[in-house]
N, C-alpha and C positions, 0 to 999 in steps of 0.2 A: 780543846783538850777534854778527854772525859774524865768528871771526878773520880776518884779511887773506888769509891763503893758501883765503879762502872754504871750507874741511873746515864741517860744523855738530857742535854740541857733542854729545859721543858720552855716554850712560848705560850701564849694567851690563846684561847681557845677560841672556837666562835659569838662567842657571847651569852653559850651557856652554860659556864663557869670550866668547862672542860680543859684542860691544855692536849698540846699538841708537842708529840718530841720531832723535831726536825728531822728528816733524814733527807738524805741526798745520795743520790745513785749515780755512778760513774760509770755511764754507758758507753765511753771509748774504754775504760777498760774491760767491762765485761764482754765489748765485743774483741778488742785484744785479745784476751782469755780464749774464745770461742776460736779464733782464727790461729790461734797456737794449739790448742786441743785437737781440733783438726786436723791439723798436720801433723801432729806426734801422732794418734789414731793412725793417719796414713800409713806413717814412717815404720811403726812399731808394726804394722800389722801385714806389714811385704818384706819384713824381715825375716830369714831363714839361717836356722842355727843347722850351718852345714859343715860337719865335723872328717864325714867320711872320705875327702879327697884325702886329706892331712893322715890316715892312720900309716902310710908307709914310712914318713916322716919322723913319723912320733917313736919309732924305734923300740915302741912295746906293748905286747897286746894290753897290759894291765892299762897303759896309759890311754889308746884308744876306746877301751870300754868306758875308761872313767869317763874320757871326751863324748861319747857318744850319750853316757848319763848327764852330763851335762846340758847337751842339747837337749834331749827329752826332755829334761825339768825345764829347761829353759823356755822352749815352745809352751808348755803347762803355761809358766808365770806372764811370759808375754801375754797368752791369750786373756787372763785374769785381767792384767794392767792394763789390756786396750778396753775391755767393760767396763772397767772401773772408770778408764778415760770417758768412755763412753756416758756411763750414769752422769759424768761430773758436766760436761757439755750440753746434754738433756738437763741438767738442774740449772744450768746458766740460760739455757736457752728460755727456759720457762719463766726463768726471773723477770728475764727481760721484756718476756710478753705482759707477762700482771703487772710490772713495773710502768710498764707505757697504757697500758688501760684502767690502773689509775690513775697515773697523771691527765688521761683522758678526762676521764671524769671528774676529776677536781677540779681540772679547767673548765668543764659547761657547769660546775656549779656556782664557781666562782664569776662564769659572765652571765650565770643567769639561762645560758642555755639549757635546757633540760632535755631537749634532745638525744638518744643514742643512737647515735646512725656511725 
């Protein structure tokens, strides 16, 4: 649990008085996240706001114009929301890279390897 003042709970450092706050990455869900992103990105982005079979229907041109401003906006904000999807899958995705190449490297320094290959 994190104290109120939000600080997270600090461990003993390497032995040059430093501490270390624990973190822990949960990389089935960040890859969850990525593989639900994905699909909304898809899903959202071969969607079509198609108003004009329906204007016969709709019984009134006032109504059909509105439908049809609706779709316009609406194609606008879809396209917005699948970038937007888009940024947030590129920021998961990146996490996930520096996430695993730290853990890299703590681990050869932890065995002593010092190798980067």
């Amino acid at each position: 649990m994190i104290p109120i003042d939000g600080s997270l709970p600090k461990r003993a450092g390497r032995g040059n008085g430093a501490s270390v706050s624990d973190l822990r990455v949960d990389y089935n869900l960040l890859e969850a996240s990525h593989k639900a992103l994905t699909s909304l990105i898809s899903e959202f982005g071969n969607l079509q706001a198609s108003t004009s079979g329906y204007d016969g229907a709709l019984g009134s041109g006032a109504i059909a114009g509105a439908m049809d401003n609706f779709a316009g906006n609406w194609s606008y904000h879809r396209d917005k929301l699948v970038a937007n999807m888009q940024k947030l899958d590129d920021m998961i995705t990146e996490s996930v890279k520096q996430f695993m190449e730290t853990d890299k490297k703590a681990a050869q320094e932890l065995t002593g390897n010092g190798s980067t290959q």
